[in-house]
C-alpha positions in Angstrom: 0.2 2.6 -5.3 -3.3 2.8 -6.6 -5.0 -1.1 -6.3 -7.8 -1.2 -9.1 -9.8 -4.2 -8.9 -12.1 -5.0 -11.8 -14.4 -7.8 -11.6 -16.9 -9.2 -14.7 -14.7 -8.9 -17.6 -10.9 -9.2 -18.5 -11.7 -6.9 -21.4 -11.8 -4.3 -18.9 -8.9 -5.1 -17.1 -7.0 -5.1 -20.4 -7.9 -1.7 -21.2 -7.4 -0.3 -18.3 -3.6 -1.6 -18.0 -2.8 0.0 -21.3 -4.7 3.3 -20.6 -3.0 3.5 -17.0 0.2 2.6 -18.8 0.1 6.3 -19.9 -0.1 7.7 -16.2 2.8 5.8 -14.9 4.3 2.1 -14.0 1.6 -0.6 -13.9 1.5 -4.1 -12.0 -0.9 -6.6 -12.9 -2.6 -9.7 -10.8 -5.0 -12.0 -13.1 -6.7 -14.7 -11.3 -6.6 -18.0 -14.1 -6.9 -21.6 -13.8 -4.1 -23.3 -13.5 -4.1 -24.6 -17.2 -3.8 -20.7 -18.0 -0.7 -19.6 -16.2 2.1 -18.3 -18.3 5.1 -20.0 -17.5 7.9 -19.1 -19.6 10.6 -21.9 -19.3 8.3 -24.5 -17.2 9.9 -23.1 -14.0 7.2 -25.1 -12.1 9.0 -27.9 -11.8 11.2 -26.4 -9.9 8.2 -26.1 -6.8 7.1 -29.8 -7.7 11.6 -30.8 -6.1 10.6 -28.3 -3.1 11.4 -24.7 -4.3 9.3 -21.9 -2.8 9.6 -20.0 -5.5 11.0 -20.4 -9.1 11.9 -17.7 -11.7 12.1 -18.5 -15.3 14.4 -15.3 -17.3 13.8 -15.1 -21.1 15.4 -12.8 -23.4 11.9 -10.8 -22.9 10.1 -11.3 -19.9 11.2 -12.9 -16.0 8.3 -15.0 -15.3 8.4 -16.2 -11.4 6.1 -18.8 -9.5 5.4 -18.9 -6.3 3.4 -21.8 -4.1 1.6 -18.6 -1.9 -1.9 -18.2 -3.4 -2.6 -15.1 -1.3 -3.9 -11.8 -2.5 -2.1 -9.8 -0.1 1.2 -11.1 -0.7 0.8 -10.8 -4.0 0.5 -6.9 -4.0 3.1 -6.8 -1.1 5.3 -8.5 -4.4 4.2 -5.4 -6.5 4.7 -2.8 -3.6 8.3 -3.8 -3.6 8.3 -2.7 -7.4 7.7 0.5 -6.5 4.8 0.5 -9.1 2.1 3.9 -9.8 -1.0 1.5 -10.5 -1.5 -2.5 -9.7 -4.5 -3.8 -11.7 -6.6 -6.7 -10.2 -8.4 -9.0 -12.2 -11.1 -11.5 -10.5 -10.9 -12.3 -6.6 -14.4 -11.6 -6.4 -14.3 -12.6 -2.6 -11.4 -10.6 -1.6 -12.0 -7.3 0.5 -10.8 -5.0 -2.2 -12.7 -2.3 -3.2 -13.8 -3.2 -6.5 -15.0 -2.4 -10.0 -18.1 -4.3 -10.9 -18.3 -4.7 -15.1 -22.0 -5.5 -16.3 -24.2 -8.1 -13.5 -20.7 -9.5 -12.1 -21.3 -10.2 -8.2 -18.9 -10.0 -5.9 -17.9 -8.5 -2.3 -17.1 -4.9 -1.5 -18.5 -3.4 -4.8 -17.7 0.3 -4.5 -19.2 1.1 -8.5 -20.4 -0.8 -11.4 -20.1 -0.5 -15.0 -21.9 -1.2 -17.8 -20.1 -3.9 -19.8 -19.4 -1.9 -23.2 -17.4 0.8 -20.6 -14.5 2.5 -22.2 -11.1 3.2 -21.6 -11.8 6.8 -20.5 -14.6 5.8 -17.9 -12.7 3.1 -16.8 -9.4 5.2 -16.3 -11.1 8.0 -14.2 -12.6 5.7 -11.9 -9.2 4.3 -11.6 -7.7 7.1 -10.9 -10.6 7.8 -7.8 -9.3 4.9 -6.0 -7.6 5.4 -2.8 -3.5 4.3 -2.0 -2.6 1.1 -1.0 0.8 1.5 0.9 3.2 -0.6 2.0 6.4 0.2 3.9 8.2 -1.8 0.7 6.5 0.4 -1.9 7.0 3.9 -0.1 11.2 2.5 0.1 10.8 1.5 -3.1 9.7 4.9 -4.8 12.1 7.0 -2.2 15.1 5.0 -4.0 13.7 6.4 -7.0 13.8 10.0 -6.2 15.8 12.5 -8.3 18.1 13.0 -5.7 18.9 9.2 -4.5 22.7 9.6 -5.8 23.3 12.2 -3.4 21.9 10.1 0.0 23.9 7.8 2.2 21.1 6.4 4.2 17.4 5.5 4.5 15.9 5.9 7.8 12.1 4.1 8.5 9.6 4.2 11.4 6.5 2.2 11.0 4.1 2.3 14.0 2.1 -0.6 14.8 -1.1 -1.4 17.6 0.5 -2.2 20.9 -2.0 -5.4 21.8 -0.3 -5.8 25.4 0.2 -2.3 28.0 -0.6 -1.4 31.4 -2.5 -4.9 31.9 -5.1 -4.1 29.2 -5.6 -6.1 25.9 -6.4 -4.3 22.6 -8.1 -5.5 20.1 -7.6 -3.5 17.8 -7.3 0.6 17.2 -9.8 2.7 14.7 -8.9 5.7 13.2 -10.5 8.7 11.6 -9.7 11.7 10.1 -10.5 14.8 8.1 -8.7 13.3 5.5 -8.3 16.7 2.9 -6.9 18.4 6.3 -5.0 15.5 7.7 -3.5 14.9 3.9 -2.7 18.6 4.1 -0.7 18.7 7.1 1.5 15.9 6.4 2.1 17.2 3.0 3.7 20.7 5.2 5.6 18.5 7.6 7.1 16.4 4.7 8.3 19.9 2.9 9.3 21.2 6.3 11.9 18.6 6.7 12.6 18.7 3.4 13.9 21.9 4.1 16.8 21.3 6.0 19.8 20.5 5.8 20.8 17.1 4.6 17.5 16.0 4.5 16.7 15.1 0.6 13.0 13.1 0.7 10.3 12.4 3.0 7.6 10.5 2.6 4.8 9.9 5.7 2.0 7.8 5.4 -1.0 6.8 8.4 -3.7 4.6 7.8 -7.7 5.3 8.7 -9.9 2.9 9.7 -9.8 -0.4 11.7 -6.5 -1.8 13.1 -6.1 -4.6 14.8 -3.3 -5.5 17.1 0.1 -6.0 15.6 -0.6 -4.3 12.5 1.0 -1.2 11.2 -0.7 2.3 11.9 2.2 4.9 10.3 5.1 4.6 8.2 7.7 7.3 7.4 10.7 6.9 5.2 13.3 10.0 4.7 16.4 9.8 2.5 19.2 11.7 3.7 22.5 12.7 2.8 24.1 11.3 6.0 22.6 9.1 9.3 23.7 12.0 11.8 20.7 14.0 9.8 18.5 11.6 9.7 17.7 10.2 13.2 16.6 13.6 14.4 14.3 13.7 11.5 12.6 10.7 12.2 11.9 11.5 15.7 10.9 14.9 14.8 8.7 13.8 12.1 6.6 11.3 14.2 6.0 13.7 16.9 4.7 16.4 14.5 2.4 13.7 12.9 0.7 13.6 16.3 0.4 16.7 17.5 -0.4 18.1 14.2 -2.7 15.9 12.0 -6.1 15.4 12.9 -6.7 12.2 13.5 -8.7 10.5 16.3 -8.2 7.0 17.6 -10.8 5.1 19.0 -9.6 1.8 21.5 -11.1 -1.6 21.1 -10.6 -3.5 24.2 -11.4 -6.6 25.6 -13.2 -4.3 28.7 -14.7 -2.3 26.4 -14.1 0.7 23.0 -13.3 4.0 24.3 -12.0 6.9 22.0 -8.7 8.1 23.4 -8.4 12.0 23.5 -5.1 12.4 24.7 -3.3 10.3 22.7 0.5 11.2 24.7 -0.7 9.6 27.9 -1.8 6.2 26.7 0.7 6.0 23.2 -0.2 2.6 21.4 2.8 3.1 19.2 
């Protein structure tokens, strides 16, 4: 899923959602006062007697409202959606790269626009902007795959920075990569297991940059016909991401950062 955050100008965020509309499924996060918030069917009194979350269903629209105010979750709400595109309007302060429309400020301002910026400009920046991936999103889309009615099981493995091992403390993990190469070489293990027997999608995913402990490094997600073919898959598909892809990990410890060059005799996931 593609996160465009657009900053300056609701205009902009309203054009872009109908021109991306054209490219795929869109999700949308507006950031309003609380005056502004459609609630279909007043389903906010439902929070005021203790609900978590409320949903108001119209013949139209399913409106839901939810006490969590965070960003995150928010798109984690998206990602189970499945969606192409999720477009962020406002949260200036977040750490989303963002689209900056005319003199807006905010954090992490990757380009700016001039304020009378069309759909078209608008749309191919959009469509620059790197994934945001969840493990909900990528199970999400594999459920949609043209050959979902012929699988019997889903099989995940998601990765994540080992803080504790050996009597060391990590802090976190950083990674880097040629990423056309990397991108590349998953793309040939994916079709390689797609290739036998059984096995009907795969999708593999590892993140760059900083990590910290606890939080998830890799995800892969195949769809199988049956679960006998899909453990061997899983296993075969992690080790492949390692010795194939280039990717280097640099430690953060509490002793020190160190980059770690053989990564199958200190594994952090």
């Amino acid at each position: 899923m593609k996160v465009i955050s657009i900053v300056g100008d609701k205009r902009a965020a309203d054009l872009l959602v109908e021109a991306l509309a054209k490219y795929g499924q869109v999700g949308a996060i507006g950031q309003a006062e609380e005056k502004e918030a459609p609630l279909a069917g007043a389903p906010e009194k439902y929070l005021d007697l203790g609900a978590e979350v409320a949903v108001a269903v119209t013949p139209s629209k399913v409106v839901e409202v939810t006490k969590d105010t965070d960003l995150k979750k928010a798109l984690g709400r998206l990602s189970l959606e499945g969606l192409d595109f999720a477009v962020v309007e406002g949260f200036g302060d977040s750490d989303l790269p963002k689209i900056a429309v005319g003199a807006a400020e905010a954090r992490n301002v990757v380009v700016r626009v001039e304020a009378d910026a069309g759909a078209e400009e608008l749309l191919k920046l959009a469509l620059e902007q790197p994934e945001y991936v969840t493990l909900d999103h990528l199970i999400a889309r594999i459920k949609r795959s043209p050959r979902a009615k012929e699988a019997g099981a889903i099989g995940t493995f998601t990765g994540i920075v080992r803080e504790l091992a050996g009597g060391e403390r990590t802090e976190a993990l950083e990674f880097e990569s040629f990423d056309a190469v990397a991108k590349e070489r998953i793309r040939a293990i994916e079709d390689d297991l797609k290739k036998r027997n059984g096995i009907l999608e795969v999708f593999i995913y590892h993140k760059t940059g900083r990590i910290s402990a606890g939080e998830d490094i890799v995800y892969i997600v195949i769809l199988s016909g049956h679960r006998e073919e899909l453990f061997p898959a899983l296993r075969d598909a992690i080790e492949r991401v390692k010795a194939e892809v280039p990717i280097w990990k640099k430690e953060h410890t509490v002793s020190g950062d160190f980059w770690v060059h053989d990564v199958h005799k200190d594994e952090k996931f």
